[in-house]
N, C-alpha and C positions, 0 to 999 in steps of 0.2 A: 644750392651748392654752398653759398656764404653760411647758412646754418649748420651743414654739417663740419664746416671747416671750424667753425666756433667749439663746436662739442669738445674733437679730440683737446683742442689748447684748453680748456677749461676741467677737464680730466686729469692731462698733465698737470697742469697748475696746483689740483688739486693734491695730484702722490706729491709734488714735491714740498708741499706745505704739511702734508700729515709726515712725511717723512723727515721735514727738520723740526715737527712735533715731537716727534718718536727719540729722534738725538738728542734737543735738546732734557727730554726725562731722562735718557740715559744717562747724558752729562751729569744731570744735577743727583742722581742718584749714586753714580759713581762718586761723584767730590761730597757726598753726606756719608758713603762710606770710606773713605779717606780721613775727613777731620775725626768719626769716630775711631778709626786703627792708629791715627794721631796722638787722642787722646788718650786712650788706653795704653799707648806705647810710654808717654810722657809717667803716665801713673805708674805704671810698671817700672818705670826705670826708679822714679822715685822710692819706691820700695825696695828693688835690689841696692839702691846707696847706700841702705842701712849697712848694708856687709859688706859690699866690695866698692873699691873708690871709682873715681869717674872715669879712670884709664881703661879699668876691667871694662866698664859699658860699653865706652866708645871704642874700645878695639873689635867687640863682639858686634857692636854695631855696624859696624864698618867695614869688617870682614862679610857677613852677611851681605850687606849691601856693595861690596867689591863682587862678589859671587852677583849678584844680580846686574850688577852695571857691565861684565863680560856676558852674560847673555843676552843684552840690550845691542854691545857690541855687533855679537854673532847675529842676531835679527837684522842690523846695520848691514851687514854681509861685507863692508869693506875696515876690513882690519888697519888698513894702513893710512886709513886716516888720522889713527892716533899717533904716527909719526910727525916728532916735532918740524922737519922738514917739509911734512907738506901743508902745516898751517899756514895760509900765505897773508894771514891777517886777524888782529887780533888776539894775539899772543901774551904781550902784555895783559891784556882784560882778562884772557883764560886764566892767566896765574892768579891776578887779584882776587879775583871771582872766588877761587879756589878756595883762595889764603884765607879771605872771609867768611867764606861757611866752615873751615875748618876753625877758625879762631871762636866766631857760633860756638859751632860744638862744644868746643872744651870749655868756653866760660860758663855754656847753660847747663852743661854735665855736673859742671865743679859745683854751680850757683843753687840746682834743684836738690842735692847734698842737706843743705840746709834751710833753703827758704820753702813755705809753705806752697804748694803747687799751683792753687787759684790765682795768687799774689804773683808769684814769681810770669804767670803763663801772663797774665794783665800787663805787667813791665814789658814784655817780649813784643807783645801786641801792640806799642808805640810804634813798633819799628817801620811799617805804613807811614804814620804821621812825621818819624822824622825824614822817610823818602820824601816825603814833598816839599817840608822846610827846606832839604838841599838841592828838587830837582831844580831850580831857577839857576842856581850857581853851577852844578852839575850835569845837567841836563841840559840846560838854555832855555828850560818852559816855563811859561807864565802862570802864575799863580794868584787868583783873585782876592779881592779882599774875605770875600765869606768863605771861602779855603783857608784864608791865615785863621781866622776865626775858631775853626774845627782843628786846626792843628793846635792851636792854644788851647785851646777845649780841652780837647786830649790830655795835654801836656798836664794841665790841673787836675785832669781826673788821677794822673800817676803821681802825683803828690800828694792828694789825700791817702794813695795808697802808701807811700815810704814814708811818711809826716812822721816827725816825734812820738813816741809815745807806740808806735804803731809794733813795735817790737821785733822788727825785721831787721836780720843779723847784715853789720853794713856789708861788709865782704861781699857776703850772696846779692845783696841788693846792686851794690858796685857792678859786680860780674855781668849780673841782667841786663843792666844797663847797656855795658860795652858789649853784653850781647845783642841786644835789638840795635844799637848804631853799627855795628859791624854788619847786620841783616840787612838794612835801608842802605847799605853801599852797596851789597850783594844784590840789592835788588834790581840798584842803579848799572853795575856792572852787568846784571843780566839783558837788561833794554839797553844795552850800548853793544853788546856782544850778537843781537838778535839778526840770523842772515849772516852772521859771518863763519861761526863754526855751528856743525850739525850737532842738535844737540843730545844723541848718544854719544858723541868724544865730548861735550862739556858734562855731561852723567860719570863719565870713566875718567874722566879728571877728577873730579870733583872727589868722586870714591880714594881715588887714589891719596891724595892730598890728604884728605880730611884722615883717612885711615893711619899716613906716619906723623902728623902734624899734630894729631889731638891727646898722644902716646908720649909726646916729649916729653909732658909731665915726668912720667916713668923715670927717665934718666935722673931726675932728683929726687925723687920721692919714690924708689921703687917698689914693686906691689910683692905685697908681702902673704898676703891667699891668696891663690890663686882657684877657681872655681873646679870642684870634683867635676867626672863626665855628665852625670844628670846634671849639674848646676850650667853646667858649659850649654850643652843641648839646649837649656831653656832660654837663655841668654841668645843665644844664636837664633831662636825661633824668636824672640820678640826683634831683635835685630831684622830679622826676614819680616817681619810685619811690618815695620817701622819702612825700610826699602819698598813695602809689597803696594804700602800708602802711596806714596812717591808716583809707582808706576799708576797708582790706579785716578791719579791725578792726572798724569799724565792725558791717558785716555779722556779722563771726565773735561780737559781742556782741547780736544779733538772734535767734540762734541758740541762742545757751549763755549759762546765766550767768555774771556776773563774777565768784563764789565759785568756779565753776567752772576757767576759765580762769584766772584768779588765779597757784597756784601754778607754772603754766606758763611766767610771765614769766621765770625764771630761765634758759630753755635760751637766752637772747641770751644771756646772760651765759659761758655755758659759748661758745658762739657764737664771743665775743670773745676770750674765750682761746686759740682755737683761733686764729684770724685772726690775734692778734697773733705767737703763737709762729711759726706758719707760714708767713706772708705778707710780717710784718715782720722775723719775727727776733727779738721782744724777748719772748719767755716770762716769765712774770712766777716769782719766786723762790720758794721754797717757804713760806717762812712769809706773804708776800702770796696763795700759795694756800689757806693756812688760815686769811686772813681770808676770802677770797671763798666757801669754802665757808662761814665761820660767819656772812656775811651775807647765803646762800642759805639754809641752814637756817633761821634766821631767820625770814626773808619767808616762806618756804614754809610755816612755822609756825602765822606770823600769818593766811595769807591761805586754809588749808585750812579746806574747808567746815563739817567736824563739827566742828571746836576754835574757829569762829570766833565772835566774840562780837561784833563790829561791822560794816556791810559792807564786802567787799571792794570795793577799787578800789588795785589796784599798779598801780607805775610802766610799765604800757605803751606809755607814750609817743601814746595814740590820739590826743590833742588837739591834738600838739604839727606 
Protein backbone atom coordinates (compact mmCIF):
# COMPACT_ATOMS: atom_id res chain seq x y z
CA UNK A 1 0.00 0.00 0.00
CA UNK A 2 2.97 2.41 1.07
CA UNK A 3 4.41 1.76 -2.48
CA UNK A 4 1.70 2.39 -4.30
CA UNK A 5 0.96 5.69 -2.46
CA UNK A 6 4.74 6.63 -3.35
CA UNK A 7 4.01 6.20 -7.34
CA UNK A 8 1.13 8.59 -7.80
CA UNK A 9 3.47 11.60 -5.57
CA UNK A 10 6.30 10.80 -7.65
CA UNK A 11 4.31 11.03 -10.94
CA UNK A 12 2.86 14.30 -9.74
CA UNK A 13 6.28 15.56 -8.88
CA UNK A 14 7.25 14.72 -11.92
CA UNK A 15 4.28 16.90 -14.51
CA UNK A 16 4.99 19.56 -12.17
CA UNK A 17 8.76 19.63 -12.84
CA UNK A 18 8.51 19.10 -16.65
CA UNK A 19 5.78 21.53 -16.65
CA UNK A 20 7.90 24.51 -15.04
CA UNK A 21 10.43 22.94 -17.60
CA UNK A 22 8.17 23.63 -20.33
CA UNK A 23 7.45 27.52 -18.85
CA UNK A 24 10.53 28.21 -18.00
CA UNK A 25 11.59 27.67 -22.37
CA UNK A 26 8.75 29.46 -22.91
CA UNK A 27 9.75 32.33 -20.73
CA UNK A 28 13.04 32.39 -22.09
CA UNK A 29 11.99 32.22 -25.72
CA UNK A 30 9.46 34.74 -25.39
CA UNK A 31 12.05 37.52 -23.57
CA UNK A 32 14.72 36.43 -26.77
CA UNK A 33 11.88 37.46 -28.92
CA UNK A 34 11.27 40.56 -27.19
CA UNK A 35 14.92 42.02 -26.99
CA UNK A 36 15.01 41.02 -30.82
CA UNK A 37 11.51 43.31 -31.72
CA UNK A 38 13.51 45.61 -29.29
CA UNK A 39 16.14 45.84 -31.27
CA UNK A 40 14.99 46.00 -34.61
CA UNK A 41 12.49 48.57 -33.38
CA UNK A 42 15.54 50.89 -31.95
CA UNK A 43 17.27 50.39 -35.56
CA UNK A 44 14.25 51.35 -37.28
CA UNK A 45 13.65 54.28 -35.45
CA UNK A 46 17.16 55.20 -35.96
CA UNK A 47 16.64 55.19 -39.68
CA UNK A 48 13.27 56.91 -39.83
CA UNK A 49 15.22 60.12 -37.80
CA UNK A 50 16.92 60.71 -40.75
CA UNK A 51 13.51 62.31 -42.13
CA UNK A 52 11.22 62.89 -39.47
CA UNK A 53 12.27 64.31 -36.03
CA UNK A 54 11.70 62.40 -32.75
CA UNK A 55 8.17 64.01 -32.04
CA UNK A 56 7.05 62.15 -35.43
CA UNK A 57 8.30 58.73 -33.69
CA UNK A 58 7.13 59.05 -30.48
CA UNK A 59 3.75 60.11 -31.17
CA UNK A 60 3.47 57.02 -33.80
CA UNK A 61 4.88 55.22 -30.97
CA UNK A 62 2.69 56.01 -28.66
CA UNK A 63 -0.38 56.08 -30.35
CA UNK A 64 0.20 52.45 -31.36
CA UNK A 65 1.03 51.55 -27.96
CA UNK A 66 -2.13 53.66 -26.39
CA UNK A 67 -4.11 51.23 -28.87
CA UNK A 68 -2.45 48.48 -27.21
CA UNK A 69 -2.53 49.55 -23.59
CA UNK A 70 -6.72 49.85 -24.03
CA UNK A 71 -6.79 46.31 -25.06
CA UNK A 72 -4.74 45.23 -22.04
CA UNK A 73 -7.27 47.44 -20.23
CA UNK A 74 -10.26 45.58 -21.87
CA UNK A 75 -8.52 41.98 -20.92
CA UNK A 76 -8.21 43.78 -17.30
CA UNK A 77 -12.12 43.79 -17.68
CA UNK A 78 -12.41 46.52 -15.01
CA UNK A 79 -12.27 49.96 -16.65
CA UNK A 80 -12.66 51.75 -13.67
CA UNK A 81 -9.80 51.21 -12.23
CA UNK A 82 -8.21 53.78 -14.19
CA UNK A 83 -10.25 56.32 -12.28
CA UNK A 84 -8.15 58.59 -10.29
CA UNK A 85 -10.52 58.10 -7.38
CA UNK A 86 -10.10 54.62 -6.84
CA UNK A 87 -6.29 54.58 -6.67
CA UNK A 88 -6.18 54.27 -2.91
CA UNK A 89 -2.37 54.28 -2.85
CA UNK A 90 0.43 55.12 -4.81
CA UNK A 91 -0.51 57.89 -6.68
CA UNK A 92 2.23 59.95 -6.35
CA UNK A 93 4.74 56.88 -7.56
CA UNK A 94 2.07 56.30 -10.64
CA UNK A 95 2.75 59.78 -11.83
CA UNK A 96 6.61 59.72 -11.36
CA UNK A 97 6.83 56.43 -12.89
CA UNK A 98 5.12 57.89 -15.77
CA UNK A 99 7.02 61.38 -15.91
CA UNK A 100 10.16 59.11 -16.10
CA UNK A 101 9.61 56.74 -18.94
CA UNK A 102 8.13 59.61 -20.62
CA UNK A 103 11.16 61.96 -20.09
CA UNK A 104 13.10 58.26 -21.37
CA UNK A 105 11.39 58.70 -24.40
CA UNK A 106 12.04 61.88 -25.50
CA UNK A 107 15.74 62.14 -24.52
CA UNK A 108 16.45 58.74 -26.33
CA UNK A 109 14.24 59.64 -29.26
CA UNK A 110 16.09 63.10 -29.47
CA UNK A 111 19.60 61.40 -28.52
CA UNK A 112 19.44 58.28 -31.21
CA UNK A 113 19.02 61.45 -33.94
CA UNK A 114 22.50 61.64 -33.72
CA UNK A 115 24.48 59.20 -31.83
CA UNK A 116 25.66 56.03 -33.24
CA UNK A 117 23.07 53.21 -32.19
CA UNK A 118 25.65 50.50 -30.51
CA UNK A 119 27.24 53.67 -28.43
CA UNK A 120 24.08 55.29 -27.71
CA UNK A 121 22.17 51.58 -26.74
CA UNK A 122 25.62 50.87 -24.25
CA UNK A 123 25.07 54.41 -22.36
CA UNK A 124 21.28 53.37 -21.93
CA UNK A 125 22.57 50.02 -20.54
CA UNK A 126 24.07 51.76 -17.29
CA UNK A 127 20.81 52.44 -16.26
CA UNK A 128 20.81 48.92 -14.14
CA UNK A 129 23.99 50.00 -12.59
CA UNK A 130 22.98 53.26 -11.58
CA UNK A 131 19.70 51.55 -10.02
CA UNK A 132 21.97 50.06 -7.55
CA UNK A 133 24.26 52.95 -6.75
CA UNK A 134 20.90 54.65 -5.69
CA UNK A 135 18.99 51.57 -4.32
CA UNK A 136 20.68 52.06 -0.61
CA UNK A 137 19.59 55.74 -0.42
CA UNK A 138 16.31 54.91 -2.32
CA UNK A 139 15.40 51.81 -1.75
CA UNK A 140 17.01 51.11 1.86
CA UNK A 141 19.10 47.88 0.34
CA UNK A 142 22.38 46.99 1.05
CA UNK A 143 24.73 46.94 -1.31
CA UNK A 144 28.09 44.83 -0.84
CA UNK A 145 31.42 45.77 -1.45
CA UNK A 146 31.87 43.52 -4.93
CA UNK A 147 28.48 45.13 -6.12
CA UNK A 148 30.13 48.67 -5.57
CA UNK A 149 32.79 47.05 -7.61
CA UNK A 150 30.58 46.15 -10.69
CA UNK A 151 28.82 49.18 -10.64
CA UNK A 152 32.23 51.13 -11.02
CA UNK A 153 33.10 48.63 -13.50
CA UNK A 154 30.41 49.59 -15.40
CA UNK A 155 30.80 53.14 -14.92
CA UNK A 156 34.46 53.00 -16.61
CA UNK A 157 33.32 50.85 -19.13
CA UNK A 158 30.93 54.09 -20.35
CA UNK A 159 33.78 56.25 -20.31
CA UNK A 160 35.94 54.57 -22.52
CA UNK A 161 32.75 54.82 -24.54
CA UNK A 162 32.19 59.04 -24.30
CA UNK A 163 36.17 59.58 -23.75
CA UNK A 164 37.71 62.43 -25.79
CA UNK A 165 38.59 61.89 -29.00
CA UNK A 166 35.63 59.23 -29.29
CA UNK A 167 33.62 61.72 -31.55
CA UNK A 168 30.21 61.50 -29.99
CA UNK A 169 28.11 64.49 -30.38
CA UNK A 170 27.84 65.86 -26.59
CA UNK A 171 24.12 66.75 -26.94
CA UNK A 172 23.15 63.11 -27.78
CA UNK A 173 25.75 61.84 -25.37
CA UNK A 174 24.16 64.26 -22.45
CA UNK A 175 20.46 63.16 -23.49
CA UNK A 176 21.60 59.33 -23.07
CA UNK A 177 22.73 60.02 -20.08
CA UNK A 178 19.75 61.79 -18.45
CA UNK A 179 18.24 58.93 -20.32
CA UNK A 180 19.45 55.77 -18.48
CA UNK A 181 19.31 58.03 -14.90
CA UNK A 182 15.76 58.82 -15.46
CA UNK A 183 15.37 54.76 -16.41
CA UNK A 184 17.17 53.61 -12.96
CA UNK A 185 14.50 55.83 -11.17
CA UNK A 186 11.84 54.20 -13.29
CA UNK A 187 12.96 51.20 -12.35
CA UNK A 188 13.19 52.34 -8.60
CA UNK A 189 9.52 53.61 -8.92
CA UNK A 190 8.45 50.36 -10.39
CA UNK A 191 9.67 48.14 -7.15
CA UNK A 192 8.07 50.76 -4.90
CA UNK A 193 4.77 50.77 -6.82
CA UNK A 194 4.72 46.70 -6.93
CA UNK A 195 1.18 45.38 -5.13
CA UNK A 196 -0.12 48.54 -5.04
CA UNK A 197 -1.58 49.39 -8.63
CA UNK A 198 -2.41 46.42 -11.11
CA UNK A 199 -0.25 46.75 -13.63
CA UNK A 200 -2.51 47.17 -16.76
CA UNK A 201 -3.55 50.76 -15.11
CA UNK A 202 0.42 51.49 -14.63
CA UNK A 203 0.52 50.11 -18.79
CA UNK A 204 -2.43 52.86 -19.52
CA UNK A 205 -0.74 55.28 -17.55
CA UNK A 206 2.29 55.02 -18.72
CA UNK A 207 0.87 55.03 -22.47
CA UNK A 208 -1.03 57.89 -21.68
CA UNK A 209 1.74 60.06 -20.30
CA UNK A 210 4.47 59.23 -22.45
CA UNK A 211 2.15 59.78 -25.63
CA UNK A 212 1.28 63.87 -24.56
CA UNK A 213 4.60 64.43 -22.56
CA UNK A 214 7.22 63.24 -25.32
CA UNK A 215 5.16 65.74 -28.14
CA UNK A 216 5.88 68.91 -25.93
CA UNK A 217 8.70 69.22 -27.92
CA UNK A 218 6.25 69.99 -30.75
CA UNK A 219 5.11 73.16 -29.28
CA UNK A 220 8.44 74.74 -29.92
CA UNK A 221 9.87 73.12 -32.63
CA UNK A 222 6.89 72.32 -34.67
CA UNK A 223 6.94 69.48 -37.24
CA UNK A 224 7.12 70.52 -40.26
CA UNK A 225 6.67 66.89 -42.59
CA UNK A 226 4.55 65.39 -41.53
CA UNK A 227 4.47 61.61 -42.78
CA UNK A 228 2.19 60.54 -46.34
CA UNK A 229 -0.35 57.56 -45.46
CA UNK A 230 2.15 54.65 -46.53
CA UNK A 231 4.88 56.50 -44.35
CA UNK A 232 2.18 56.77 -41.35
CA UNK A 233 1.20 52.90 -41.78
CA UNK A 234 4.79 51.96 -41.41
CA UNK A 235 5.51 54.21 -38.58
CA UNK A 236 2.45 52.87 -36.77
CA UNK A 237 3.48 49.10 -37.55
CA UNK A 238 6.87 49.57 -36.04
CA UNK A 239 5.27 51.49 -33.12
CA UNK A 240 2.89 48.24 -32.81
CA UNK A 241 6.10 46.08 -32.70
CA UNK A 242 7.79 48.03 -30.33
CA UNK A 243 4.21 47.73 -27.79
CA UNK A 244 3.88 43.98 -29.21
CA UNK A 245 7.84 43.60 -27.41
CA UNK A 246 6.42 45.01 -24.22
CA UNK A 247 3.43 42.62 -23.99
CA UNK A 248 5.58 39.65 -25.03
CA UNK A 249 7.72 40.55 -22.15
CA UNK A 250 5.28 40.69 -20.21
CA UNK A 251 4.26 36.95 -20.60
CA UNK A 252 8.03 35.87 -20.93
CA UNK A 253 8.07 37.33 -17.10
CA UNK A 254 4.88 35.01 -16.18
CA UNK A 255 6.72 32.30 -17.05
CA UNK A 256 10.52 32.82 -15.60
CA UNK A 257 11.81 34.75 -13.16
CA UNK A 258 13.25 38.09 -13.53
CA UNK A 259 16.57 36.83 -11.70
CA UNK A 260 16.28 34.51 -14.26
CA UNK A 261 16.06 36.45 -17.39
CA UNK A 262 17.90 39.29 -15.92
CA UNK A 263 21.29 38.45 -17.30
CA UNK A 264 19.78 38.02 -20.76
CA UNK A 265 19.17 41.57 -21.45
CA UNK A 266 22.50 42.12 -22.78
CA UNK A 267 22.11 40.02 -26.21
CA UNK A 268 20.19 43.55 -27.50
CA UNK A 269 22.99 44.95 -26.74
CA UNK A 270 25.41 42.57 -28.61
CA UNK A 271 22.17 43.00 -31.01
CA UNK A 272 22.98 46.52 -31.53
CA UNK A 273 26.34 46.27 -32.41
CA UNK A 274 25.73 44.04 -34.93
CA UNK A 275 23.02 46.50 -36.51
CA UNK A 276 24.94 49.29 -36.20
CA UNK A 277 28.16 47.73 -37.85
CA UNK A 278 26.17 46.15 -40.60
CA UNK A 279 23.29 47.97 -41.38
CA UNK A 280 24.59 51.45 -40.75
CA UNK A 281 28.19 51.28 -41.20
CA UNK A 282 29.27 52.71 -37.93
CA UNK A 283 31.02 49.80 -35.90
CA UNK A 284 31.83 51.25 -32.84
CA UNK A 285 35.92 51.28 -32.16
CA UNK A 286 37.66 49.03 -30.14
CA UNK A 287 38.12 50.49 -26.95
CA UNK A 288 34.22 51.73 -27.02
CA UNK A 289 34.16 47.86 -27.32
CA UNK A 290 35.78 47.29 -24.23
CA UNK A 291 33.57 49.62 -22.59
CA UNK A 292 30.43 47.70 -23.65
CA UNK A 293 31.66 44.44 -22.82
CA UNK A 294 32.76 46.04 -19.29
CA UNK A 295 29.22 47.26 -18.97
CA UNK A 296 27.90 43.86 -19.84
CA UNK A 297 30.00 42.12 -17.54
CA UNK A 298 28.82 44.26 -15.09
CA UNK A 299 25.05 43.91 -15.33
CA UNK A 300 25.44 40.28 -15.86
CA UNK A 301 27.18 40.30 -12.68
CA UNK A 302 24.84 42.17 -10.90
CA UNK A 303 21.78 40.58 -12.17
CA UNK A 304 22.88 36.60 -11.93
CA UNK A 305 20.86 34.75 -9.72
CA UNK A 306 23.36 32.85 -7.25
CA UNK A 307 25.56 36.28 -6.70
CA UNK A 308 22.49 38.41 -6.47
CA UNK A 309 21.89 40.20 -3.28
CA UNK A 310 18.84 42.47 -4.37
CA UNK A 311 16.02 41.71 -6.87
CA UNK A 312 16.58 41.81 -10.07
CA UNK A 313 14.86 44.01 -12.48
CA UNK A 314 17.30 45.25 -15.67
CA UNK A 315 16.91 47.56 -18.15
CA UNK A 316 14.35 45.67 -20.36
CA UNK A 317 12.63 48.16 -21.38
CA UNK A 318 9.09 46.03 -20.45
CA UNK A 319 7.33 49.34 -19.30
CA UNK A 320 8.59 51.50 -21.71
Amino acid sequence: MAEQAVQPSNRAAALREADATRRLRQGLGLFLAALLCFACYDAFAKHMLARYPATVMNLSRYTAIGVLALWVMHRHGDWSALRWGRLRSGKLLLLLRSLMLAIVATCFMTALATMPLAEATAIYFTAPLIMVALSPWLLGERVGRVQWVAVLLGFAGMLLIVRPGNALPLAGTVLMAISAVCYALFQVLTRKLSGLVPTAVQFAYMALFCLVITNLPALFHPITEWPDAPQLALLLAGGFVSGGAQLLLLQAFQRASASTLAPMNYVQLLLAVLISTFWFQRPPDSLALYGMLMISAAGVYLAWPRRQKYPAHQASRHDI
